[in-house]
C-alpha positions as CSV (number, residue, x, y, z in Angstrom):
1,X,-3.7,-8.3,-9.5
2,X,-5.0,-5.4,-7.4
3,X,-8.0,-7.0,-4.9
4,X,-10.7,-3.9,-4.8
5,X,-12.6,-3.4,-1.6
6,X,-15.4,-5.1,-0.9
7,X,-15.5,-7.2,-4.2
8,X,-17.3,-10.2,-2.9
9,X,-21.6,-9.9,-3.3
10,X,-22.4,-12.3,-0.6
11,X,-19.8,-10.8,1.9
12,X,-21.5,-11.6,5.2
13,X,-21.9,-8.0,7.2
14,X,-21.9,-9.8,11.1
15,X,-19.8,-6.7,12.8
16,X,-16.3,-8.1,13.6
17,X,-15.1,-4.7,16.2
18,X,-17.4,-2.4,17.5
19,X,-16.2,0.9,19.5
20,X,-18.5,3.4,21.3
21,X,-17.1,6.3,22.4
22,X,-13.5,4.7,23.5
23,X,-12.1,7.2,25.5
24,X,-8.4,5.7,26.1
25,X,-5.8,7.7,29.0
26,X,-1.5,7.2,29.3
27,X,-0.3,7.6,33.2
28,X,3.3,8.9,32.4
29,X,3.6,9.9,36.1
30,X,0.9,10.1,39.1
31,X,-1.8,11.8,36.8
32,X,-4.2,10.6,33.7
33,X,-3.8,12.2,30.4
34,X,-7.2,11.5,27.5
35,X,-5.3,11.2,24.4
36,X,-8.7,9.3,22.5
37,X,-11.5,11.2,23.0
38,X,-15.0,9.3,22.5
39,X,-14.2,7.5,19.5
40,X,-17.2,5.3,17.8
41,X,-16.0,3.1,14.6
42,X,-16.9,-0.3,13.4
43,X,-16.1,-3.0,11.2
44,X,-17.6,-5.6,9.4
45,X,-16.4,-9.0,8.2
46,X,-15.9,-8.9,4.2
47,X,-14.5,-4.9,4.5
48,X,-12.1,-2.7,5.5
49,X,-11.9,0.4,7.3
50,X,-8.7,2.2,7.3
51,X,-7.7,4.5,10.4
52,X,-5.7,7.7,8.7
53,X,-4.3,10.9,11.0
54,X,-1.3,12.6,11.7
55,X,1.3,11.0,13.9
56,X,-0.5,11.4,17.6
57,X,-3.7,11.2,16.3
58,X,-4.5,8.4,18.4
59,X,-4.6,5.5,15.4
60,X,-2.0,3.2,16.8
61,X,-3.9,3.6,20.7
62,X,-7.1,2.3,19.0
63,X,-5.6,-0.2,17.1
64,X,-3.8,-1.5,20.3
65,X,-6.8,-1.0,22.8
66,X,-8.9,-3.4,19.9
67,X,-6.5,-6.1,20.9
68,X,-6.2,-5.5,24.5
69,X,-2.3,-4.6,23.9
70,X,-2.4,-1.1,25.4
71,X,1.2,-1.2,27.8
72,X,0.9,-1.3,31.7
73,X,0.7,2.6,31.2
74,X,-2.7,3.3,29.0
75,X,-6.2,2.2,29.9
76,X,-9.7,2.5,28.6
77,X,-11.4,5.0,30.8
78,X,-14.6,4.9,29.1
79,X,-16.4,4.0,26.1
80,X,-16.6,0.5,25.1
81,X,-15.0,-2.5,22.8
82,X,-17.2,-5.3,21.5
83,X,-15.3,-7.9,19.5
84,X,-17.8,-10.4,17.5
85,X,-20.8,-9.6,19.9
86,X,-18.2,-10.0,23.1
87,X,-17.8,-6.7,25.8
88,X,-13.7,-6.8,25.8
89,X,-13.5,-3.8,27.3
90,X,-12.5,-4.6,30.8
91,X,-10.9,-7.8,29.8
92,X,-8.0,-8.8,31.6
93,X,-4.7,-10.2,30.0
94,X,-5.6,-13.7,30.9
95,X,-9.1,-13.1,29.3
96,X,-7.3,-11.8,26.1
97,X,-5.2,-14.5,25.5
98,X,-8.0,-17.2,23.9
99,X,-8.8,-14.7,21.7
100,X,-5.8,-13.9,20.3
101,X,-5.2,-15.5,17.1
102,X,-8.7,-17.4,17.2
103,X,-10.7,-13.9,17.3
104,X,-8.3,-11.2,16.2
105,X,-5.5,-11.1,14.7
106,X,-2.8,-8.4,14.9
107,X,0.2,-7.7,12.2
108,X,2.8,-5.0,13.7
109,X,4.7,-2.2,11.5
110,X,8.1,-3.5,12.3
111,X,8.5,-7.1,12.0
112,X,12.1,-7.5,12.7
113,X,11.5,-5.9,16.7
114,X,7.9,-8.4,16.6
115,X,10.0,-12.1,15.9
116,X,12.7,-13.1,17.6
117,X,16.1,-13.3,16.2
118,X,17.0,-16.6,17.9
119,X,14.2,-18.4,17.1
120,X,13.1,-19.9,13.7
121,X,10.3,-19.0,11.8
122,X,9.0,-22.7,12.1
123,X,9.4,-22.4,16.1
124,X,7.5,-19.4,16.4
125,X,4.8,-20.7,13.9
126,X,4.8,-24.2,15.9
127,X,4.4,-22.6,19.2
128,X,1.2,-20.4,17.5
129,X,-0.2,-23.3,16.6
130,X,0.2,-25.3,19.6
131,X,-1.7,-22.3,21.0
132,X,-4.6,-23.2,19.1
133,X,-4.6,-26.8,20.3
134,X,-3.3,-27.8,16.8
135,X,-1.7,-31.5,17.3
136,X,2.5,-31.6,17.8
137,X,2.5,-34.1,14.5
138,X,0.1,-32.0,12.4
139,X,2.4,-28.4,13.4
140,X,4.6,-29.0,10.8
141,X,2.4,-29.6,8.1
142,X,-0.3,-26.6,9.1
143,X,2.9,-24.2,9.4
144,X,4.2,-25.0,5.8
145,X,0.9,-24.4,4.2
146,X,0.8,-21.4,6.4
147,X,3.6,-20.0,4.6
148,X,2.5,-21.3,1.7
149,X,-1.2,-19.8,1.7
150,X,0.9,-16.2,2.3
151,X,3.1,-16.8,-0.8
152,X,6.7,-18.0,0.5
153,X,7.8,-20.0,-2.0
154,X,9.7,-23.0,-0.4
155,X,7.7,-22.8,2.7
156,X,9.2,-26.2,4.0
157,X,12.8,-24.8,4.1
158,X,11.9,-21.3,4.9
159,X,10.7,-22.8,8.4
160,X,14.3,-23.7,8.9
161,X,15.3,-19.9,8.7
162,X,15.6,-17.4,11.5
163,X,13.9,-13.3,10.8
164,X,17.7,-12.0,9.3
165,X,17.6,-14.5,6.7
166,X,14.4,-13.0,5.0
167,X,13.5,-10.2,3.4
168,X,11.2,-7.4,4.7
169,X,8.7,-8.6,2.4
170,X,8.9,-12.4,3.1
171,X,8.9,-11.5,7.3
172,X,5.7,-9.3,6.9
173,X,4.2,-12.3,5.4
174,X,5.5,-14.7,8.7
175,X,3.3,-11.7,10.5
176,X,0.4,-12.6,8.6
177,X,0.8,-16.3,8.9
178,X,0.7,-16.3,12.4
179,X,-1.8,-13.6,12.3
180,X,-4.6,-15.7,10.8
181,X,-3.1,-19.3,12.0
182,X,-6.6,-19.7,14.2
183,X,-8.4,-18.2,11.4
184,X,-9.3,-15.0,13.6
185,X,-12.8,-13.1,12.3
186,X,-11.0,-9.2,12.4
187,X,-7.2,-8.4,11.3
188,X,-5.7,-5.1,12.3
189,X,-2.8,-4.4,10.2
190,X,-1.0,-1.3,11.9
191,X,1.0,0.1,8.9
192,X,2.4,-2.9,7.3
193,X,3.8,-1.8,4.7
194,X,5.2,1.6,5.6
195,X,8.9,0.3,5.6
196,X,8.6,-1.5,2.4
197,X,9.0,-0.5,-0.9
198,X,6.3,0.2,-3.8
199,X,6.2,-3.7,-5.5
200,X,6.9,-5.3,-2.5
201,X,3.7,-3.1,-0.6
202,X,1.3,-3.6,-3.1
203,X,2.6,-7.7,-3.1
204,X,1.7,-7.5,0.7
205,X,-1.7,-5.7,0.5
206,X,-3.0,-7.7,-2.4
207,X,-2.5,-10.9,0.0
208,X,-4.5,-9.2,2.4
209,X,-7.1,-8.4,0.3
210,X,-7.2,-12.1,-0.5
211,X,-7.4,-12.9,3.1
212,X,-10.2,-10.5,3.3
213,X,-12.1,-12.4,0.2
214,X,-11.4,-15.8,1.4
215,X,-11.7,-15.9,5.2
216,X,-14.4,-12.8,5.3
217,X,-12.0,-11.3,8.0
218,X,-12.7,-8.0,9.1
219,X,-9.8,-5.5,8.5
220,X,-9.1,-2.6,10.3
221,X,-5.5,-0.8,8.3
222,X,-3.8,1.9,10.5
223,X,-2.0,4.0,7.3
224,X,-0.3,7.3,6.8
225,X,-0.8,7.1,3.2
226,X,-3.8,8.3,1.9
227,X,-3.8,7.3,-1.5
228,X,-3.3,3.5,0.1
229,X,-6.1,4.1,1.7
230,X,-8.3,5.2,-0.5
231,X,-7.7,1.8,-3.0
232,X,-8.0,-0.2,-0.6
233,X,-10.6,0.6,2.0
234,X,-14.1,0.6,1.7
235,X,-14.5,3.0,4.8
236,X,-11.7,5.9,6.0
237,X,-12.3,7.4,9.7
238,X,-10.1,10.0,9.9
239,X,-8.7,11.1,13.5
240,X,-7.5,14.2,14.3
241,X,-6.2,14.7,18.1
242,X,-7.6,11.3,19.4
243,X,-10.9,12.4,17.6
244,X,-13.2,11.1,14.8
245,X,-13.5,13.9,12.2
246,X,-14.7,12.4,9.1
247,X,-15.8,9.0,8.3
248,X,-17.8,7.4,6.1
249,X,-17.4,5.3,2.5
250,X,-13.6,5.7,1.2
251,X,-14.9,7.5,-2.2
252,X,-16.8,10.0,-0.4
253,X,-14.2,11.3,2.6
254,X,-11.5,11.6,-0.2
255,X,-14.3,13.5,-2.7
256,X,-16.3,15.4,-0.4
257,X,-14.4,15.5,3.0
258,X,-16.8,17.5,5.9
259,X,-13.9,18.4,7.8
260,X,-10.9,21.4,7.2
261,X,-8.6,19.4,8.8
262,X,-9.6,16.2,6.3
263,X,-9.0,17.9,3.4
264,X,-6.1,19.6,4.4
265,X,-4.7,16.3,5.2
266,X,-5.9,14.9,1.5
267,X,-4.7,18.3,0.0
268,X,-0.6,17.2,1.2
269,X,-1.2,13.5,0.2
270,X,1.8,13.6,-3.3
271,X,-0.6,10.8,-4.5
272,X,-3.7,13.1,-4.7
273,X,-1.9,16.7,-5.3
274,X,0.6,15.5,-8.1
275,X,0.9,19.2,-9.3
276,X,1.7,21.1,-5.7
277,X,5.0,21.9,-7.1
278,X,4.7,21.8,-10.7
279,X,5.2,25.6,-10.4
280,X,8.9,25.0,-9.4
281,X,9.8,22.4,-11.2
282,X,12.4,23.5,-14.1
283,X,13.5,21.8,-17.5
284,X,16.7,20.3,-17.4
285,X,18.7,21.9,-19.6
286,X,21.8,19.5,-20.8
287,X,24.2,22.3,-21.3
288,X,23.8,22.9,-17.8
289,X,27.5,21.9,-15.9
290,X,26.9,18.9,-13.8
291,X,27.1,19.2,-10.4
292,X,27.3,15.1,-10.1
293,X,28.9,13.1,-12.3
294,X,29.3,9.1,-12.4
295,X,30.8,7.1,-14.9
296,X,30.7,3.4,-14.8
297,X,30.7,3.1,-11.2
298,X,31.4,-0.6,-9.6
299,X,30.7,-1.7,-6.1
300,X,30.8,-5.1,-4.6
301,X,30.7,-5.7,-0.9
302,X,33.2,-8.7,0.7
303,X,31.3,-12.2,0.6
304,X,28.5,-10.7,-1.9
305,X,28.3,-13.0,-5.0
306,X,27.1,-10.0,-7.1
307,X,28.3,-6.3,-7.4
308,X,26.2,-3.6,-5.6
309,X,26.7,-1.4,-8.3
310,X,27.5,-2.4,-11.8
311,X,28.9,-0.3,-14.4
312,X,26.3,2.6,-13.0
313,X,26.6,5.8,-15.0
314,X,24.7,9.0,-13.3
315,X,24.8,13.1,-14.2
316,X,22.6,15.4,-12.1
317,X,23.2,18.9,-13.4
318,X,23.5,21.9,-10.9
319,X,20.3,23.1,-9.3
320,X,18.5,20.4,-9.9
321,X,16.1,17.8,-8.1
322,X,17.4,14.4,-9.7
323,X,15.6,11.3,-8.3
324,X,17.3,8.0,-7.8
325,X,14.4,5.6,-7.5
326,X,14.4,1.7,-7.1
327,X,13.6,-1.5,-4.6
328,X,15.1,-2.1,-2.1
329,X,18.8,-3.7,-3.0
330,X,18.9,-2.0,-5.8
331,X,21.8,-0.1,-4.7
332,X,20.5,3.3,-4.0
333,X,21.7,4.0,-0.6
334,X,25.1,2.1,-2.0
335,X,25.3,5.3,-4.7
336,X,24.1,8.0,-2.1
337,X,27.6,7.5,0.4
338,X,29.4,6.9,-2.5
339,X,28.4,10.2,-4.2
340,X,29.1,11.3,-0.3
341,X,32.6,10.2,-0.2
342,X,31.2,7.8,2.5
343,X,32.1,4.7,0.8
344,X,34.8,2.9,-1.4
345,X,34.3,2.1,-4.7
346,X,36.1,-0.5,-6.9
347,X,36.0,1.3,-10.4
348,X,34.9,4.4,-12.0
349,X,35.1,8.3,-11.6
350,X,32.7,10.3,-9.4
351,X,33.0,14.0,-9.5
352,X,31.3,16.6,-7.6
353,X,31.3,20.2,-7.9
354,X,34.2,19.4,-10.4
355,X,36.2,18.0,-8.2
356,X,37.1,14.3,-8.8
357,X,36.5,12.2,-5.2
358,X,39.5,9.6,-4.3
359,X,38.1,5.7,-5.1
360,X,38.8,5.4,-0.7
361,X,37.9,8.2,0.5
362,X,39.6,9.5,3.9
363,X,38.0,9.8,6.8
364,X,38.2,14.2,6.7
365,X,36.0,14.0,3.9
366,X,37.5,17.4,2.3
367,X,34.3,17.9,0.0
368,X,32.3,18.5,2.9
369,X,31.8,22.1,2.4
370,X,30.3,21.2,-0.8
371,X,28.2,18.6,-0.1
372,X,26.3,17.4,2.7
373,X,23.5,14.3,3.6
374,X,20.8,14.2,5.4
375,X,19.4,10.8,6.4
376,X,16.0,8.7,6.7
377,X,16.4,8.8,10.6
378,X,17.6,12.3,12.0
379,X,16.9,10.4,15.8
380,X,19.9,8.0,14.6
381,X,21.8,10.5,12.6
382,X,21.6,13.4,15.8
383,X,23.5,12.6,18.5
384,X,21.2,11.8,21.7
385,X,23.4,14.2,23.9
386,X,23.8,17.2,22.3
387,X,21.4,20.4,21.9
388,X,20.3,21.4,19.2
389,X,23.0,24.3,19.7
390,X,25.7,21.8,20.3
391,X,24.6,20.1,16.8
392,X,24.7,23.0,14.9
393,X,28.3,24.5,15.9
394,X,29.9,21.5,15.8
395,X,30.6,21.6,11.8
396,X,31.3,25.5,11.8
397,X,33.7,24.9,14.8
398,X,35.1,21.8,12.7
399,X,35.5,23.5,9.4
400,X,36.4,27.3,10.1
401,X,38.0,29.5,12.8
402,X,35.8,31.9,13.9
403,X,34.8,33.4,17.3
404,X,32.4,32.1,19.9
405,X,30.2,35.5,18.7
406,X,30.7,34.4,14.7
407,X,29.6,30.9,15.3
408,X,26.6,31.6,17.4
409,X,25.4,34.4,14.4
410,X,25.9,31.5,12.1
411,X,24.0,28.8,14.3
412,X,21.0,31.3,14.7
413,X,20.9,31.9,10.7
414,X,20.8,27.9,10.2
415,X,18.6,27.3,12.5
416,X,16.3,30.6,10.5
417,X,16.3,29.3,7.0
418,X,14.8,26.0,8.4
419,X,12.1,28.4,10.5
420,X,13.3,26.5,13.6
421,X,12.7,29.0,16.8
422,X,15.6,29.7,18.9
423,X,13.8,28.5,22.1
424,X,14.7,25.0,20.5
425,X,18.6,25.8,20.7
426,X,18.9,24.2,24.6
427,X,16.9,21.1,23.6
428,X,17.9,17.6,22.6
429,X,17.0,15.6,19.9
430,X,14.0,13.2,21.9
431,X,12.7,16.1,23.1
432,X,11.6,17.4,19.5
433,X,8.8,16.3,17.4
434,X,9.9,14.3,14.3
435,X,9.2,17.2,11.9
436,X,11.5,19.2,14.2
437,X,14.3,16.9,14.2
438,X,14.6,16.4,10.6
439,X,14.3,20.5,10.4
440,X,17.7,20.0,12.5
441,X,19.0,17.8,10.6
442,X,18.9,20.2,7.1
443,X,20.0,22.8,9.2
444,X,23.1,20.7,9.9
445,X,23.5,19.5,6.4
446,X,23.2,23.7,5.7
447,X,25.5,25.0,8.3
448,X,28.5,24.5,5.8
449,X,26.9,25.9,3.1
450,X,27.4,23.2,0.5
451,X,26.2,23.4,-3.1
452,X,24.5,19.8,-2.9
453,X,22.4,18.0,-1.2
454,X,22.0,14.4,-1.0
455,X,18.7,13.3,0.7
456,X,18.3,9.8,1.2
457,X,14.8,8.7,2.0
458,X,14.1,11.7,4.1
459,X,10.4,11.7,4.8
460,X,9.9,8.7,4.8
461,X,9.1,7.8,8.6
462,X,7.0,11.2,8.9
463,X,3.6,11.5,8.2
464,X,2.1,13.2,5.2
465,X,1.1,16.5,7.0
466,X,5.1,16.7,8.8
467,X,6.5,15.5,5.1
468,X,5.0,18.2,3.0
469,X,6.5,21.0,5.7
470,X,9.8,18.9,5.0
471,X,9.3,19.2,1.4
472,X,8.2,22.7,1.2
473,X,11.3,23.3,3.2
474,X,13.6,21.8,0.6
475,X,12.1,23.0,-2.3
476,X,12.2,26.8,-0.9
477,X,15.6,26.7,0.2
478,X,16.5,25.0,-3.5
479,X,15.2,28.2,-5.6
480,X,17.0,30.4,-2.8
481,X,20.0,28.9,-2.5
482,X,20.5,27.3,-6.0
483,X,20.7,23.9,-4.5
484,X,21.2,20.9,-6.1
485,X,19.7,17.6,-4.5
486,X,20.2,14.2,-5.5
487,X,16.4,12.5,-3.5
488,X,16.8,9.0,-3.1
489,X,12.9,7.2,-2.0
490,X,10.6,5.2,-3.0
491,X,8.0,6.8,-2.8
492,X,7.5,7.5,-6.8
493,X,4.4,9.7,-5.8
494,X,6.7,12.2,-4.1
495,X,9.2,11.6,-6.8
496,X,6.9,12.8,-9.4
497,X,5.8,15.7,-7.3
498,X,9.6,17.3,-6.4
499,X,11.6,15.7,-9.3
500,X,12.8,16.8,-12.6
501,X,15.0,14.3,-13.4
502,X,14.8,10.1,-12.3
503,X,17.3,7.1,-12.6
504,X,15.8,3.9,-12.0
505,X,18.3,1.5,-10.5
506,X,17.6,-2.2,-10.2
507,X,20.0,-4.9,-8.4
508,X,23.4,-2.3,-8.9
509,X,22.5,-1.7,-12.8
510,X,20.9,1.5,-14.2
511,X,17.1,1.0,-16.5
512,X,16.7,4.7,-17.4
513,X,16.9,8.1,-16.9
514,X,14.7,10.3,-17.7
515,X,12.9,13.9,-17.5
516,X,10.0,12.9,-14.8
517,X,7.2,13.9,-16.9
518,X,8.5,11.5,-19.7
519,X,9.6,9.1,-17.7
520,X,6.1,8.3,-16.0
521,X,4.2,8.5,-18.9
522,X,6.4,6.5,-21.6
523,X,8.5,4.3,-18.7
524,X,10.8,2.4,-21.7
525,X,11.8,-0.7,-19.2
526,X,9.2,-3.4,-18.1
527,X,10.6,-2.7,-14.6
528,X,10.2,1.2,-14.3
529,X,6.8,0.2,-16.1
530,X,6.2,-2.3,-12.4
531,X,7.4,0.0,-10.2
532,X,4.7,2.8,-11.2
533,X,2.0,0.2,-11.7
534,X,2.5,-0.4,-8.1
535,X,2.0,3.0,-6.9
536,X,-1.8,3.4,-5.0
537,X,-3.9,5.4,-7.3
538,X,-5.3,8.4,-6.8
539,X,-8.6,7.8,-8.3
């Protein structure tokens, strides 16, 4: 079930977080910088208002400055911050930390680097609750029905468990719990769901919305994805450079947005522009020769009671964008390095380009002139030391023998068909923006010029405005370069933007493939049919 904003009539309206003009500075060195600029929001208990911008925008500052979290570095250096009728704004650590938990309530993006790996999930909720004077022979109890209230089936056992033995869904639900264990009146949730996948999000931010309803908390949502926020918020602000400029009831921003810069941001969500590249899209004609072929491929990993991949059978005909689509587990990652020739497999035939890959692949992978990846993470998949230069000629240097003058001409025309400027060639990878980086890392993937391209969740950790430059990246270089690109996400809205083909995997076995179009509209399995259910709507 799908809570809708504001569904309760006698929703009590007491403001939970008021902000006038917040002007919030960073000290990297000896001087100020202003990166929130006279900001002026609010929320009430019984709603929502969701906090949308580009990366930088300044979301994550306010969110943090809400809760008096801002590190030893940032400061409010003007404005103000009332929290249920209390000035916060000059509040000191020590003056913070009654409210925390009893007042506000604070769920982080990542909850693997927010819980400790040592400690179990009972110790951490027993040490939240002794914070709130909660008796030692009571902890227990209150900590199982903690889980419990947040839907962790077997909440007395889970208690035993440290963060690596649960899921990402089941430890963004320990964030809640300890979130509202002293039944706080405001909950800022600052993207929780942005690493998780469709079924799993819309799990998390139904129990929110349930929160809301019950507890008449105040909910402030930091998201990057506007079609999110538009289901679930009954107010949007929208921030652009530490500035407010839209806001207003959800319907109305995404309707009849006042700013350029709001509905250029609406105008790149995939949820609310399904068509953007419906001009590129082609049929998939069968006769077509594949360019990837599977047949009955079978993975299972050492101490793993079930196969990764079972009997998985997968054709993606040349110049192509074939989607590979599922939850997370399903085995899609598992498929990508396989297809790769990144990873073993135990039976089957994989063949790319027509050439049949060896079951244990070497470690010269031989097909890489014909196939290259590029992954979620270019920060982790770039190597911190070398320039962007340095990046670039390493594969030509490793693959042919040419000159010093040949391999620079080819680094400069890699670096051009991802419209990268050469002033970036003597940087590094943490000195780039996120856009920029993954820009590198297709140039990388390009330098060899291979006839596919396997793309495993590669937009998923930019925001939208950074992903559709990605995407229109991709799709440009496929109808120029006759690409082929097997696009593993789960983000089905992009998928039925870009796609013209989709596989559904679930736990290692294939549910269907299909042409995109058909696919979404008559989905034959009763998980494909979950999986789209789950996606935010548009309208």
């Amino acid at each position: 079930m799908t809570i809708a904003p504001s569904t309760a009539v006698d929703a009590p309206t007491t403001t939970a977080l008021e902000v006038r003009e917040l002007r919030v500075s960073y000290r990297p060195a000896h001087r100020l910088i202003e990166v929130v600029h006279g900001v002026t929001l609010s929320v009430s208990r019984g709603r929502t208002l969701a906090l949308v911008g580009q990366s930088g925008s300044g979301k994550s500052t306010i969110a943090l400055a809400a809760a008096g979290l801002l590190p030893r570095r940032g400061e409010v250096t003007g404005g103000s911050i009332t929290l249920a009728s209390r000035d916060v704004t000059r509040f000191r650590d020590r003056d913070w930390r009654p409210l925390r938990g009893s007042e506000i309530g604070f769920v982080p993006q990542d909850p693997l680097s927010s819980l400790d790996p040592l400690q179990t999930i009972g110790s951490r909720l027993n040490a939240e609750l002794k914070r709130h004077g909660v008796p030692r022979r009571e902890r227990a109890v209150r900590a199982a029905e903690l889980l419990a209230r947040v839907g962790i089936a077997d909440a007395a056992h889970k208690l035993d468990l440290r963060p690596h033995e649960l899921s990402g869904g089941q430890l963004q639900r320990v964030l809640i719990a300890i979130a509202i264990s002293g039944s706080p009146q405001l909950l800022i949730a600052d993207e929780p769901t942005s690493a998780l996948d469709v079924t799993v999000q819309r799990t998390i931010l139904d129990l929110i919305g349930e929160l809301r309803e019950e507890l008449g908390l105040a909910v402030l949502l930091i998201t990057h994805d506007l079609a999110l926020a538009r289901e679930r918020a009954d107010d949007i602000a929208v921030l652009h450079d530490g500035v407010v400029v839209d806001q207003g009831p959800a319907d109305r921003v995404v309707s009849h947005p006042e700013d350029d810069y709001t509905r250029e941001l609406f105008a790149n969500a995939p949820a609310l522009s399904p068509d953007r590249y419906a001009h590129l899209l082609r049929p998939v004609d069968p006769a077509v020769d594949a360019a990837i072929e599977v047949a009955g491929i079978v993975k299972t990993f050492p101490g793993s009671p079930r196969p990764a991949l079972n009997g998985v059978d997968l054709r993606v005909h040349r110049g192509s964008v074939h989607a590979l689509v599922g939850e997370s587990g399903s085995g899609k990652s598992t498929l990508a390095r396989i297809v790769a020739g990144l990873e073993s497999f135990d039976e089957g035939a994989v063949t790319v380009s027509g050439r049949a890959l060896p079951q244990h692949p070497p470690v010269a992978n031989r097909f890489a002139r014909r196939l290259q990846m590029v992954y979620q993470n270019p920060l982790s998949a770039l190597d911190p030391r070398f320039t962007v230069r340095q990046l670039l000629d390493e594969p030509i240097s490793l693959s042919a023998k040419l000159t010093p003058a040949e391999r620079a001409a080819r680094v400069a025309t890699a670096l051009d068909h991802v419209a990268l400027p050469s002033t970036v060639l003597d940087s590094r990878p943490h000195d780039l923006s996120g856009g920029q980086r993954q820009r590198v890392a297709v140039a990388r993937a390009l330098a060899l010029s291979p006839e596919v391209l396997v793309l495993d969740e590669p937009t998923s950790a930019l925001d939208v405005t950074v992903q559709t430059q990605i995407i229109d990246l991709l799709m440009e270089l496929r109808d120029r370069d006759e690409l082929t690109y097997l696009f593993i996400s789960h983000d089905l809205s992009l998928v039925r933007q870009i796609a013209e083909q989709v596989t559904v995997l679930e736990h290692g076995r294939l549910v269907e493939s299909a042409p995109t179009a058909e696919l979404f509209a008559r989905p034959r399995d009763a998980y494909t049919r979950r999986l789209i259910d789950a996606i935010p709507k548009a309208t």
